[in-house]
C-alpha positions in Angstrom: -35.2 42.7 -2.5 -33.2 39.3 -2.1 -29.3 37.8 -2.2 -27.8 35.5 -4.2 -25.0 33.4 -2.8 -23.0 31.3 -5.3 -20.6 28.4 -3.3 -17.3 27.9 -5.4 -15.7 24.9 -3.6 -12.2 24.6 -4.7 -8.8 25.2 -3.0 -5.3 25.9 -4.0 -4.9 24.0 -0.2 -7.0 23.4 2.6 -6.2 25.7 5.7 -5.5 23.9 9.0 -9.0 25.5 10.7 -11.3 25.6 7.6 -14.5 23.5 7.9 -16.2 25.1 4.8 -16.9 22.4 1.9 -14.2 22.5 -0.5 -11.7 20.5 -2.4 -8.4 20.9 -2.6 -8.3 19.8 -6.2 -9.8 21.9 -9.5 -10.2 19.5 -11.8 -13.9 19.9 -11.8 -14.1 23.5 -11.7 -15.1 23.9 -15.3 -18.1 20.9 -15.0 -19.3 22.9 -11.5 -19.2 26.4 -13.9 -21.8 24.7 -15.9 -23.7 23.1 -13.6 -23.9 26.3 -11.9 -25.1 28.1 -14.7 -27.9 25.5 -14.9 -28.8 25.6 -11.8 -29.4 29.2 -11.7 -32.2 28.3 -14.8 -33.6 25.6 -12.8 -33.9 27.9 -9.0 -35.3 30.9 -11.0 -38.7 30.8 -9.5 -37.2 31.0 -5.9 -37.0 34.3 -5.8 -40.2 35.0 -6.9 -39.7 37.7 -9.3 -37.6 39.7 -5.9 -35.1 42.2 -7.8 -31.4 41.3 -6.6 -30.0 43.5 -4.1 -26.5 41.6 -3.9 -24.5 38.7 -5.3 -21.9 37.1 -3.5 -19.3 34.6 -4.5 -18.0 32.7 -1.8 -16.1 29.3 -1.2 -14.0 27.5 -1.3 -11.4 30.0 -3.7 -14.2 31.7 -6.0 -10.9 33.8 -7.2 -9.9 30.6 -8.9 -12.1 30.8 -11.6 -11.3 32.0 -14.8 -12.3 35.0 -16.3 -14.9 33.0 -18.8 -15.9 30.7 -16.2 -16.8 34.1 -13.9 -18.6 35.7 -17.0 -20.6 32.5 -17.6 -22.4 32.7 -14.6 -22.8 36.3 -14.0 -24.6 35.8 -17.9 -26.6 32.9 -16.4 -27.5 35.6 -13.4 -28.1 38.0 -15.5 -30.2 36.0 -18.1 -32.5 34.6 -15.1 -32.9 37.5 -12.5 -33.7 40.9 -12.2 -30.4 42.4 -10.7 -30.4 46.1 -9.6 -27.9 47.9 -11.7 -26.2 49.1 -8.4 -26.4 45.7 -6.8 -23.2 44.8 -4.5 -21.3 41.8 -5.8 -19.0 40.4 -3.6 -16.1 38.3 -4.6 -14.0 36.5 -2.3 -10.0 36.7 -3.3 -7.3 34.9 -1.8 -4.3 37.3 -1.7 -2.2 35.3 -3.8 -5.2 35.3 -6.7 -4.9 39.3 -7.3 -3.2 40.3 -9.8 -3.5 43.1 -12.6 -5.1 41.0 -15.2 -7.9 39.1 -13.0 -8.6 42.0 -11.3 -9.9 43.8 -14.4 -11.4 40.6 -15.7 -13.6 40.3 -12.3 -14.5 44.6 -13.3 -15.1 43.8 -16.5 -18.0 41.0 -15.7 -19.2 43.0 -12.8 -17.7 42.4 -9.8 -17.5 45.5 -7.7 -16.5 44.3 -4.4 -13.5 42.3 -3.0 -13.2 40.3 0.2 -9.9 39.2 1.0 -8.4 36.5 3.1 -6.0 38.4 4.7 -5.8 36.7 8.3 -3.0 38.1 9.5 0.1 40.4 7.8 2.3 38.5 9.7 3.9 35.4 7.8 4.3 33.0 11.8 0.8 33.1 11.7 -0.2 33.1 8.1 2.2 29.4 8.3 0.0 28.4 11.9 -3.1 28.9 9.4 -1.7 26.9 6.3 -2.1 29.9 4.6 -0.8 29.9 1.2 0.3 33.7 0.9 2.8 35.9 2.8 2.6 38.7 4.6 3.9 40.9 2.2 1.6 39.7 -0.7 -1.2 40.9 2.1 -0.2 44.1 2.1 0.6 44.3 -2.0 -2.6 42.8 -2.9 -4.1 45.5 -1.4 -2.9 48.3 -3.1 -2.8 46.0 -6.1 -6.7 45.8 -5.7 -7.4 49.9 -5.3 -5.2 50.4 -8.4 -7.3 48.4 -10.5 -10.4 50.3 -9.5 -11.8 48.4 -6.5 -12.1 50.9 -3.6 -15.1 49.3 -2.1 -12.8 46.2 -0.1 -13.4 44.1 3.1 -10.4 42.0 4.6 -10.3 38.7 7.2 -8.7 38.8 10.3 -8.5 36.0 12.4 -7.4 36.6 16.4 -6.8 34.3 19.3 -3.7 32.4 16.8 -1.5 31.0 19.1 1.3 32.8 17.5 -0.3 36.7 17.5 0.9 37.8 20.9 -1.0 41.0 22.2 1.2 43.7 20.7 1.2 41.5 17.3 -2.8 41.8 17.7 -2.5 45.3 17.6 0.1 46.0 15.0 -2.2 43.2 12.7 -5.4 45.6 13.9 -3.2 49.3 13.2 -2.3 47.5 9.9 -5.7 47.1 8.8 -6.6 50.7 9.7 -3.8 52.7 8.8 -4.9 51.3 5.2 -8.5 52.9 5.7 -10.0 49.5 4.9 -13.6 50.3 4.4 -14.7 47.3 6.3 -13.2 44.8 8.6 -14.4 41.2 9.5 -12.6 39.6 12.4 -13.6 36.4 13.7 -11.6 34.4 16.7 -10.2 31.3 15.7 -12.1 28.3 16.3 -11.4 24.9 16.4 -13.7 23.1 14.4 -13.9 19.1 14.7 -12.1 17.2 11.9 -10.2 19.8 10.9 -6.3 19.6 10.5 -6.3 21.8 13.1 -8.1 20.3 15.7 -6.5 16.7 14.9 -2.8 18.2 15.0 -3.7 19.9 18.2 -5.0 16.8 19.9 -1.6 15.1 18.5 0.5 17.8 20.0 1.6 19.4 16.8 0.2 22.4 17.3 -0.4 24.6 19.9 -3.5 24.5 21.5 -6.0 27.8 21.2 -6.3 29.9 24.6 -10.1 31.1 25.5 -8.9 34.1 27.6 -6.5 35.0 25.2 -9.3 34.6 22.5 -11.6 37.3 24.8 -8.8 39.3 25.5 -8.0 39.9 21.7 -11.4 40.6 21.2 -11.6 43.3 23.9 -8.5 44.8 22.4 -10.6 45.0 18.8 -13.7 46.6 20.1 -11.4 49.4 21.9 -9.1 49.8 18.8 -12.0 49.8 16.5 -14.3 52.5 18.3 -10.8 54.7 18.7 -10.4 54.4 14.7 -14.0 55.7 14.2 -15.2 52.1 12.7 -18.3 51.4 13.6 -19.2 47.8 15.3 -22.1 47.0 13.0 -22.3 43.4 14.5 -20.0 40.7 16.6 -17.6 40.1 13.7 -17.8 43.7 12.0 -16.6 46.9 11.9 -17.1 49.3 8.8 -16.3 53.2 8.4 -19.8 55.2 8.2 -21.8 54.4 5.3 -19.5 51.1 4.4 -22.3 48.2 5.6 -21.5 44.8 4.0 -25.5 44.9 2.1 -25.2 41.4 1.5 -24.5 40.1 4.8 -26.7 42.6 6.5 -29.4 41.5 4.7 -28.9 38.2 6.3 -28.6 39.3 9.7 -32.3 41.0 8.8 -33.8 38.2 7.5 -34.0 38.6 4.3 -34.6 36.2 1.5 -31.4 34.8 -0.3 -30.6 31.8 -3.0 -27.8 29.9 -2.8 -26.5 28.0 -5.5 -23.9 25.3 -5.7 -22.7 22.5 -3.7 -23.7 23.0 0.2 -24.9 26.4 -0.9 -28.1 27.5 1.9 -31.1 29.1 0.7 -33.6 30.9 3.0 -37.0 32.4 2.2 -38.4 34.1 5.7 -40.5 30.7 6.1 -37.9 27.8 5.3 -34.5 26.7 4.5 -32.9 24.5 2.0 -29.4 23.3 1.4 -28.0 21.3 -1.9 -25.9 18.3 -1.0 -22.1 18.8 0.0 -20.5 16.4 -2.6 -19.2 17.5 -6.3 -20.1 14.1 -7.6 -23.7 14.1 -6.3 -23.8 17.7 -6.8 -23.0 17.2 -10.7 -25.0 14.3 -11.6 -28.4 16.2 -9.8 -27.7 19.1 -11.8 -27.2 17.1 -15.4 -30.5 15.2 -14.5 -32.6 18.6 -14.3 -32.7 17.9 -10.4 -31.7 20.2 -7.6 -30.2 18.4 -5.0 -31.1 20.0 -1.8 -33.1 19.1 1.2 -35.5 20.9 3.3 -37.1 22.4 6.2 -40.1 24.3 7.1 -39.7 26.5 9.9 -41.8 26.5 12.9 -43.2 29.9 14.2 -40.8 29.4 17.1 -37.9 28.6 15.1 -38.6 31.7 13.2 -39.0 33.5 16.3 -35.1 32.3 17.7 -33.6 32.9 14.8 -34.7 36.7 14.2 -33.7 37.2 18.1 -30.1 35.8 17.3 -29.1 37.2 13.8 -31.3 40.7 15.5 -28.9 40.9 18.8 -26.0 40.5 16.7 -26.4 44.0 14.9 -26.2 47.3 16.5 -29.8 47.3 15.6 -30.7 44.8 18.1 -34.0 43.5 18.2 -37.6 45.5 18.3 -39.9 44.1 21.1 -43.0 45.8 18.8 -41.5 44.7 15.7 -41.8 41.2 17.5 -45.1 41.8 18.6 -45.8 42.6 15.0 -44.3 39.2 13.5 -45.0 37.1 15.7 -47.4 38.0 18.3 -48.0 39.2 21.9 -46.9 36.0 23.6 -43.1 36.1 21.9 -42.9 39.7 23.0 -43.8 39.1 26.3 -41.6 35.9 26.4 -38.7 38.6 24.5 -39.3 41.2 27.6 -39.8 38.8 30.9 -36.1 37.5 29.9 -34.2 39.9 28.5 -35.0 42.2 32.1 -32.1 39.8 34.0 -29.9 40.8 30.9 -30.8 44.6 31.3 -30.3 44.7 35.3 -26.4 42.6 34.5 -25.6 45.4 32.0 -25.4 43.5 29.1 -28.2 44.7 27.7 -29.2 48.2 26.6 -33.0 49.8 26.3 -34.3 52.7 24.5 -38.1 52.5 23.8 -38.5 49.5 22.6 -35.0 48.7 21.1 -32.8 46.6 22.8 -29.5 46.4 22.0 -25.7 44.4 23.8 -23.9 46.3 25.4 -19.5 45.9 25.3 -20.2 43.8 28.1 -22.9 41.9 26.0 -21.4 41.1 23.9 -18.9 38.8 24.9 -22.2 36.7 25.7 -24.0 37.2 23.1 -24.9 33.4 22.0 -26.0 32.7 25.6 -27.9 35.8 25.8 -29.8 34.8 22.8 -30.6 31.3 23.9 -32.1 32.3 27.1 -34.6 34.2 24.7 -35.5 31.3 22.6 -39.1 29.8 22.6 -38.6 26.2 23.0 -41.3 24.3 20.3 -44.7 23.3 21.1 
């Protein structure tokens, strides 16, 4: 089985802490439609014949797109690739995007999942952010969404805003529930370099991101989730039973995935390739018959790291004999001898051969999975 990612990168505005590629501008949107569609003809042998387990369109504002421009590439897709007539396919919505008529255009070419930029469902915040939608819209869209036939939803939250005092936290978090929201993806706010946000911070127009306060809301989350019954799948989500995001999963497990448009990643098990961040380049590649991507081959410890980190992140954790099994004694036996400290601080849980972080590992999960890596030969 494999993923297919597909990068729309165009804005109605930039937020203040996005560092994804994107424009703010749409005036190529109908030239990168095309493009992508050719693109999809010229990466078909990437896959190597894999059926498609899940498409997701992410940005940027894929919700932009019209509903011929949407129906143009899922044709290309479908024209191209075998896709399993139950695959997941993911669109990502902007609140202010969903109304009545797109919604049935994006069921109508075959979308039949939404992920929604909610943030917050408080309009201080949502204005922190540069968010263009309010509060109410967050909550409207919503409903909007199930009414048109999509039950199968995940929403954004974003904690650790300057503006989301504790009790806001929760009421954002009791929000989200009391709305059954199959899934949940909440991610502390980060402040990325060269963003708007990190700039007006460091000019003093904006307030300046706390650290506890970021651990603090994320303790808060993991109690409020496990309380609603949602189960903490991995760092940065939480779905009711049986409500696994399939395509990001299959990430997290390694599995191989195309991405198409610009900046788009593509992964194969072995290597990774990633087409140029720049609609110009991008465009002229494409109309060339050239895919404009670099690439890297992946060393057996570089493989090795990264199915330690994206395996600790899950409540799956990692499988010393599955390790054994990929990559040999020596990386298990590297894998035990150092996650044993991790085990006897508690942050680490054993059973057989599975370990898994614990609550307490949680919170240290990136440095927990650095003090696994193999360093190259």
């Amino acid at each position: 089985m494999a993923g297919i990612y597909i990068h729309i990168p165009f804005c109605r505005q930039k937020c203040h802490y996005c560092n994804f590629y994107s424009v703010a501008s749409q005036s190529t949107m109908p030239a990168i439609t095309d493009a992508i569609s050719h693109e999809i003809e010229l990466q078909q042998s990437y896959l190597k014949g894999k059926t498609v387990e899940t498409i997701y369109f992410g940005g940027g504002t894929p919700s932009l797109l019209t509903e011929g421009m949407l129906a143009k590439i899922m044709k290309s897709l479908r024209n191209q690739f075998a896709i399993l007539a139950e695959a997941e396919i993911t669109l990502e919505a902007n609140p202010d995007d969903i109304t009545v008529e797109k919604s049935r255009a994006w069921r109508s070419a075959g979308i039949n999942r939404l992920s929604i930029g909610i943030q917050s469902f408080r309009d201080e915040d949502l204005q922190y952010l540069n968010r263009v939608h309010s509060a109410e819209k967050a909550k409207q869209c919503i409903q909007l969404a199930r009414e048109t036939g999509f039950d199968n939803l995940t929403i954004d939250l974003i904690f650790g805003i300057p503006t989301l005092s504790d009790e806001a936290w929760l009421a954002n978090i009791k929000t989200a529930t009391d709305l059954e929201i199959p899934h949940i993806s909440a991610y502390a706010l980060t402040v990325e370099p060269k963003t708007a946000l990190e700039i007006m911070i460091r000019k003093g127009k904006a307030a300046p991101v706390d650290e506890q306060q970021l651990a603090h809301h994320f303790e808060m989350l993991m109690t409020e989730m496990q309380i609603k019954s949602y189960l903490h799948y991995e760092i940065s989500n939480y779905c009711l039973p049986g409500q696994f995001a399939r395509h990001n999963t299959a990430y997290w497990k390694g599995e191989t995935y195309l991405g198409l448009g610009p900046s788009a990643h593509s992964y194969n098990g072995k290597s990774r390739q990633w087409n140029v961040s720049g609609i110009k380049e991008y465009l002229e590649a494409i109309s060339n018959n050239f895919i404009p991507s670099e690439s890297e081959i992946l060393s057996i410890e570089q493989q090795y790291n990264e199915f330690v980190m994206t395996g600790l992140r899950t409540m799956w954790g990692c499988n010393s004999s599955e390790i054994e099994q990929k990559f040999g004694k020596a990386f298990s036996d590297n894998f035990k001898d150092n996650i044993a400290l991790w085990i006897a601080k508690k942050c680490i849980s054993k059973t057989g051969e599975q370990f898994t972080l614990t609550p307490k590992g949680i919170l240290l999960a990136d440095g927990i999975a650095s003090d696994l890596f193999v360093l190259e030969k």
